[in-house]
N, C-alpha and C positions, 0 to 999 in steps of 0.2 A: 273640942269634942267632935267625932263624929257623928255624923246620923247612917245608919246601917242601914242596907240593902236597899237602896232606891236607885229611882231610876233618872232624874234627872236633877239640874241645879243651872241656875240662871243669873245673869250677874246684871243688879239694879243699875251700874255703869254704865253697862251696855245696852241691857234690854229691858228694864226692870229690875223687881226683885229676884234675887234666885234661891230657890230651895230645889231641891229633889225630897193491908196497905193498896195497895194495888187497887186498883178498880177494879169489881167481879165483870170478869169475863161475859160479853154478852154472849146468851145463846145465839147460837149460828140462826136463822131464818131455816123456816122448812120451805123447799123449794116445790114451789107450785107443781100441781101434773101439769104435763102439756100432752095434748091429745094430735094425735097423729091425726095430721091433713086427708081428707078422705081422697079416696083414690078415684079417679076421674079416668071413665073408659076412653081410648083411646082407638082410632080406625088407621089401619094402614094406608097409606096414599101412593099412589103411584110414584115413581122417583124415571123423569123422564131421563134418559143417556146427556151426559153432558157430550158438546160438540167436542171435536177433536183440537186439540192447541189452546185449550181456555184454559187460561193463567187460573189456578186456586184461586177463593175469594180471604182478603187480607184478614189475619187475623187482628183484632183489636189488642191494642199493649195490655198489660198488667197491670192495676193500678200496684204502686208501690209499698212494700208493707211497711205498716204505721210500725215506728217506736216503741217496743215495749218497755215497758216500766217494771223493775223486780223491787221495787218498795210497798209494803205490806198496806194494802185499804187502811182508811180512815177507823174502821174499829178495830184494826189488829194492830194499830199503832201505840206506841208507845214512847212517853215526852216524858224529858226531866226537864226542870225550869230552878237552874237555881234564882236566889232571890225573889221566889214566888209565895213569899208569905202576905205581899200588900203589894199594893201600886201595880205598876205594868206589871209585875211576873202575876201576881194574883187575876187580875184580868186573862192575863195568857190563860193562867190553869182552866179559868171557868171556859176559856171557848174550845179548846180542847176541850176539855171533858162534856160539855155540849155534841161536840163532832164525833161524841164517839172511843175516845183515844183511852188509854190508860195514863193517868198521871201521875209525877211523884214528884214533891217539890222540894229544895233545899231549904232550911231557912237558918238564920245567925244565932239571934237573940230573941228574938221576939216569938217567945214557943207561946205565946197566948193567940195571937194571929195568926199563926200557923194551926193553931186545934181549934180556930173558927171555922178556917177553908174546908179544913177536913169535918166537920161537925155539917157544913154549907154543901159541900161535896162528895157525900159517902162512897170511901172506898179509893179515895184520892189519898198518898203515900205521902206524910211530911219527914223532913228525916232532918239534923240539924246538923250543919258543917258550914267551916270558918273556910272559906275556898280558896284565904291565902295561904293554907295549912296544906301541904302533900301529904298529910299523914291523914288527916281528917277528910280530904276530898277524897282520897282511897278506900275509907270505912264506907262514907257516904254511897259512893257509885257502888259499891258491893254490895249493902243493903236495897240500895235500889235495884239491881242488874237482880238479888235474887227473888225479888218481890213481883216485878215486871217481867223477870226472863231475860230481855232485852234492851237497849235503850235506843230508837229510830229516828227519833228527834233531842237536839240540844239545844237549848234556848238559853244560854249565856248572858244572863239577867244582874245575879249580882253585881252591887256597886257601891262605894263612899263616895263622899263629895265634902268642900272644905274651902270655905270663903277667908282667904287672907290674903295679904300681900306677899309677892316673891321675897323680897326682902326679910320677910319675917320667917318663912316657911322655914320647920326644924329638919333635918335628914333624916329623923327620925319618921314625920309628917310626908315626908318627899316617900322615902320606902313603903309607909304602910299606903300609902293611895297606889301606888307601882303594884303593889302586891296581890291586892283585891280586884283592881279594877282590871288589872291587864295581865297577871301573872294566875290567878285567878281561873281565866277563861284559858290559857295555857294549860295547866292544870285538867280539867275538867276537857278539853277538847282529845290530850293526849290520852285522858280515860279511855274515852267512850270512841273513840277511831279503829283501836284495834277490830271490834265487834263489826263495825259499819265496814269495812273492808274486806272482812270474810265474806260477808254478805253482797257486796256488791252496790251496798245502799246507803244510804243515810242524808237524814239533813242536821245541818250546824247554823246556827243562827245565832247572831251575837248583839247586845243591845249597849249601841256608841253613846252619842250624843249631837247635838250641833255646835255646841263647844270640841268638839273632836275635830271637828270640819274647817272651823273656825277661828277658835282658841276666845276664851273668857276670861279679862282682865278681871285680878285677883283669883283667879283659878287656874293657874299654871300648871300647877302637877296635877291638877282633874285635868284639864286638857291637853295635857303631852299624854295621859294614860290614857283617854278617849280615845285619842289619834293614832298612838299602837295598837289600840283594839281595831281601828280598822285596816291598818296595815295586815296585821294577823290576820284577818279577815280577807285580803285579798290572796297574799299568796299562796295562802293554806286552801283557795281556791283553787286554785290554779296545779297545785300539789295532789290534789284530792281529787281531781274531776274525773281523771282517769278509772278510778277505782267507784264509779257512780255513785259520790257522795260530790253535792252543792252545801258551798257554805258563803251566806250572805248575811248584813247588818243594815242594822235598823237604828236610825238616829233621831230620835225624838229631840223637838223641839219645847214649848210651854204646855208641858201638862197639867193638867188642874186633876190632882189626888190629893191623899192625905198630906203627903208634904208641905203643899201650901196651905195648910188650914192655918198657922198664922198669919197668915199676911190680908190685909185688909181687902175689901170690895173696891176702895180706890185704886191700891199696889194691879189688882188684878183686872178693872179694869182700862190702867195705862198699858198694859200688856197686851190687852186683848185689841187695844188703837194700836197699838204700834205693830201688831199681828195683822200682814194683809186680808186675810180670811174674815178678821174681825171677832175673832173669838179663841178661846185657848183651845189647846186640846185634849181629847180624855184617853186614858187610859184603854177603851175598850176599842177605840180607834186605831193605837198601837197594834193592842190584839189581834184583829181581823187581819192587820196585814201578814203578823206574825203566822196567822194560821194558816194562809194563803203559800207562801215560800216554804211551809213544811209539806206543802198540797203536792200531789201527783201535777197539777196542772203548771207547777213550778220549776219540770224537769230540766228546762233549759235558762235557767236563771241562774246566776252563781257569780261573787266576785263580787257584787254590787254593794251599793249602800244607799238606802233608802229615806229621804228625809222627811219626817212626818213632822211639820213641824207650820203649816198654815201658811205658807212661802215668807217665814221670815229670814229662811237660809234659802235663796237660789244660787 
C-alpha cells in the first residue's frame, strides 16, 4: 500500500526508521502624503574666472544600476503547492500565506485535510488532482490559474514512497512511484512554464529527498525517482534561466510530521543520535527555506539543491 502525498521516507537499514478560493486580494496600502521639503533661500556667490589651461575637475563614475527584478512583491504573488494538504506542503502553504501570497493547494485523497487548511486558512484554494494523471493535472492548473489569475510560484511537493526489497518490487510498483514522484512534477512544471515565460518570471521549486542524493536500501524506485527529480531540476534550470524563471530543489532529510506518528520515541530518538545536529527536523524548517528561493532575494540562485536534513547527508 501506498502512503500519499508526503514528503519524505527513511530507511531503518541505513538511518533508522523510514516513513514519509483564492485568498481575498489584500487592499493595496494608501500611500502616505509626503510633503514637499521647504524651500531654503539661496544667495548668489561670486564665481571667481577659472585660470587659463585648468583641466575640468573629474567627474565621479556612476554607480552601476542595480538588477531589476520583474517578479510580482510578496502580496501579488501567487503559489500552487501540490501535495499541500499535510506535512512539508502544508507548512509551505501556512508560510506563504503568512508572507502575504495567494495560495492554492493540490491534494489526492485526503479532502478532510485539505478542508482543515482551508477552514485554518481562509481563502486558501484546495483543489484535488492525482499529478500522475495529465488529464487531472490539466483540470487542476485551470481551476487554479482561474481562481489566482496566475501561478508565480510552483512548489512541486507531491510524493509516494514504498519500503521493499528490489527483488520484490512489481512493474507495476516501479511505474506508479515513476509516475507521481517524477513524472508528476513533469507534468505540472510543463503547466505552469508557459505563463512564467510570457512574463519573464517565475519560480519552480521541487521537493527531492536525501535518498535522491544518495539512494535508500529497500527503496530503489523511491530513489531512482528522487534522483530524476533532481536531475529535472537542474537542467530545466539551465533551460529556463534565460527566460527569468529560477528552478531549484529542496531535499529534506528526517522530518518529524505526521508521517512518523508511528514510530516510537525510541525509533526517533536513534535518529535524532545518528543526526549530527542532534535532532530531527520539522516541517516548518523545510518551509522557511522554501519561501526564501520563491523570494526576490533569490534571484540569482538556480540549479541547486538544497539539503535540509541536520548534516546527515554532506
Amino acid at each position: 500500500m501506498y502512503n500519499d502525498e508526503f514528503e519524505l521516507t527513511f530507511d531503518l537499514a541505513d538511518a533508522g526508521p523510514k516513513k514519509e478560493q483564492r485568498r481575498p486580494t489584500l487592499p493595496e496600502p494608501e500611500e502616505a502624503a509626503v510633503a514637499a521639503p521647504p524651500v531654503q533661500e539661496t544667495r548668489e556667490m561670486p564665481v571667481s574666472a577659472a585660470p587659463e589651461n585648468t583641466p575640468p575637475p573629474e567627474r565621479e563614475p556612476e554607480p552601476a544600476a542595480e538588477p531589476r527584478s520583474t517578479a510580482p512583491a510578496a502580496k501579488d504573488r501567487t503559489v500552487l503547492i501540490s501535495g499541500g494538504d499535510r506535512g512539508i506542503g502544508a507548512a509551505a502553504a501556512r508560510a506563504f500565506y503568512a508572507a502575504g501570497c495567494r495560495v492554492a493547494v493540490f491534494y489526492h485523497t485526503n479532502a478532510e485535510a485539505a478542508a482543515a487548511l482551508q477552514k485554518e486558512l481562509p481563502g486558501v484554494l484546495a483543489v484535488q488532482c492525482d499529478v500522475a494523471s495529465r488529464a487531472s493535472c490539466e483540470l487542476a492548473f485551470r481551476a487554479a490559474e482561474q481562481a489566482l489569475g496566475r501561478v508565480d510560484v510552483l512548489v512541486s511537493n507531491a510524493g509516494i514512497a514504498q519500503q521493499k526489497l528490489f527483488t520484490d518490487i512489481t512493474p507495476e510498483e516501479w511505474q506508479r512511484m515513476l509516475d507521481v514522484n517524477l513524472t508528476g512534477a513533469f507534468n505540472l512544471c510543463q503547466l505552469a512554464l508557459p505563463g512564467m515565460i510570457r512574463r519573464k518570471a517565475g519560480r519552480i521549486l521541487t521537493v527531492s529527498s536525501m535518498w535522491g542524493q544518495t539512494g535508500g536500501s529497500c527503496e530503489v524506485h523511491y530513489s531512482a525517482a528522487k534522483a530524476g527529480l533532481i536531475g529535472l531540476t537542474k537542467a530545466l534550470a539551465k533551460e529556463e534561466g534565460p527566460s527569468g524563471i529560477t528552478v531549484n530543489c529542496v531535499a529534506p532529510g528526517v522530518i518529524d510530521t505526521d508521517m512518523m506518528a508511528s514510530f516510537t520515541a525510541e525509533d526517533k530518538a536513534a535518529l535524532a543520535e545518528e543526526t549530527p545536529v542532534g535532532r530531527l527536523g520539522t516541517a516548518e524548517e523545510v518551509a522557511k527555506l522554501l519561501l526564501y528561493l520563491a523570494g526576490e532575494d533569490a534571484g540569482y540562485i538556480t540549479g541547486q539543491v538544497f539539503g535540509v536534513n541536520g548534516g546527515l547527508v554532506i
